[in-house]
N, C-alpha and C positions, 0 to 999 in steps of 0.2 A: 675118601670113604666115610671118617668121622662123621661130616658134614649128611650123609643121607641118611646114617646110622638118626642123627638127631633130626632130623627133618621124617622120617620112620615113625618115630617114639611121639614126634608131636601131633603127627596123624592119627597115628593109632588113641592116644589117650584124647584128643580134639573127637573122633568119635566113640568111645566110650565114653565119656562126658554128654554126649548128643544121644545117647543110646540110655545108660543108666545116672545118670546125672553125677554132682560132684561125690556128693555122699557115698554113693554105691557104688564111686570104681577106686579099683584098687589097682596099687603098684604094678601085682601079677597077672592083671587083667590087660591092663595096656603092652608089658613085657610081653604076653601070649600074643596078642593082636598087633603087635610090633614086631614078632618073630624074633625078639630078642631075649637076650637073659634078663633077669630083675638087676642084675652087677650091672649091666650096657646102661641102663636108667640114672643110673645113681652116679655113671660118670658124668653126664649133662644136666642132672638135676637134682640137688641135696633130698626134696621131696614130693610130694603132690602138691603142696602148696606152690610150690616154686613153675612147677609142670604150667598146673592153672592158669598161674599169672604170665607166664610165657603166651600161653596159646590168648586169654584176654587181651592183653598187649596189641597182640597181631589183627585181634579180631576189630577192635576197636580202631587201629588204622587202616584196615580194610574198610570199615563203617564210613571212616573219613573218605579215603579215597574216591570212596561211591557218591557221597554228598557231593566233593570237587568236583568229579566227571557230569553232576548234573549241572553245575553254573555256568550258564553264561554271559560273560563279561557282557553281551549287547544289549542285554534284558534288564528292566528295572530291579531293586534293591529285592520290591514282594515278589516277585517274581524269582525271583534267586532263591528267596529265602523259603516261599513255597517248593520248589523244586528238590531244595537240599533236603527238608525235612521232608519229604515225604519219602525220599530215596533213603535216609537213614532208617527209618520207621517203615520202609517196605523191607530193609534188608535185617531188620531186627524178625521181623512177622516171617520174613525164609527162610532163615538160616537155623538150621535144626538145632545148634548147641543153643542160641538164645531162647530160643522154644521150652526146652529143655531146663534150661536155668530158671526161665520165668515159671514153669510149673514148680519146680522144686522151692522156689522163692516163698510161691502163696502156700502151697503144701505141706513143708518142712520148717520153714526160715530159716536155712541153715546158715549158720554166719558169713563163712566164707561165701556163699553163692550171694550174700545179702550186700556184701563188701562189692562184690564186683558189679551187681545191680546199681549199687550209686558210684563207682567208678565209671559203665559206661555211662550214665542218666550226667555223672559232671564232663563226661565229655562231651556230647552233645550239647549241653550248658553251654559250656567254653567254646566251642566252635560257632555257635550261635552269637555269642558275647561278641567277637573279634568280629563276624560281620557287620551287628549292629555300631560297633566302634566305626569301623569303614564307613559305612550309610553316614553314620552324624556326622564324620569326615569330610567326607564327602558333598556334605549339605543336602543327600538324597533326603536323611529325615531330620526334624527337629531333635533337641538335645533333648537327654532322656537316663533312665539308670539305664544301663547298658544288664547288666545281669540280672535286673529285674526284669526287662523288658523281656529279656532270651526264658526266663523261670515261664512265664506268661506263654510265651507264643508254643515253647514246648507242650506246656500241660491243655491247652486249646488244643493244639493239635495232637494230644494222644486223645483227649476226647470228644475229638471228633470224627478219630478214624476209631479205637478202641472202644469206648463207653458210649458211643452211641449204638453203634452194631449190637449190642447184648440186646436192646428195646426196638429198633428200628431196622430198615433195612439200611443196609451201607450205602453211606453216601457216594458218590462221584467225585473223581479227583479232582474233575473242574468246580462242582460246589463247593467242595472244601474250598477251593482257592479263594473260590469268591466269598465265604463266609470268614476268610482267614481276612481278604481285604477291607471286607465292611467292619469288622470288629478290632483288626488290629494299626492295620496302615490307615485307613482315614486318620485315626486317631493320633497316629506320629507324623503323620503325611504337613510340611511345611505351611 
């Protein structure tokens, strides 16, 4: 019973977080929308900070899990590496709590929301790092920084699905690819 009681609690404050963001939800907020006492909270979690970092946690190896589900081992290194980021960076742009967070981010800077903004941005880092490690392994691409390489292909690819859109219309998943390969894989390509 525990076990639903807290898996309740992290629904409930996972959408009040999506609904009013970090700053604006409160203890009693999530308790009401969790159907629980404000006491039932405080058994599985000292605070809202603690609440937050639980449900980021989860959120960010869901992100992973979604990038995994796009690889396939038969397909080349850019081809992976297209696939995963856009799937991470589609599931950022749907998922109503990051929505949510990124407004409050540019709106507020609330610290907290600002901590967990370069928590997930280093996870995506690091997941990208440990491919790029694999490829040079592999001998798919020439030797390279591996975390410089991953900072690059991230920030190209938020702007070219993100910071272009504000000026132009949205590109195509296939042009991205292929501007992802003319600019980033020629260039590491053996």
């Amino acid at each position: 019973m525990s076990i639903d009681r807290k898996q309740q609690i992290l629904e409930a404050a996972t959408k009040s977080f999506s609904l009013f963001g970090y700053k604006a939800t409160t203890m009693d907020q999530v308790a009401k929308l969790a159907n629980v006492g404000k006491g039932t909270i405080y058994t599985f979690f000292k605070n809202k900070e603690e609440l937050f970092d639980e449900i980021i946690h989860s959120l960010i190896a869901e992100m992973k899990a979604a990038a995994d589900e796009a690889i396939d081992p038969t397909l080349s290194f850019h081809e992976n590496v297209h696939r995963g980021l856009y799937k991470i960076l589609e599931f950022r742009l749907k998922h109503q709590l990051t929505i949510k967070l990124f407004q409050e981010e540019k709106e507020m800077g609330t610290p907290a929301v600002m901590e967990v903004m370069d928590q997930m941005e280093d996870a995506i880092l690091n997941y990208l790092k440990e491919k790029v490690n694999q490829a040079i392994e592999k001998g798919e691409i020439r030797e390279c920084d591996p975390e410089l390489t991953a900072f690059v292909m991230l920030k190209l690819y938020i702007a070219l699905i993100f910071d272009w859109e504000k000026r132009h219309e949205p590109l195509e998943k296939e042009k991205i690819a292929m501007l992802f390969e003319q600019y980033i894989m020629k260039g590491l390509s053996n």
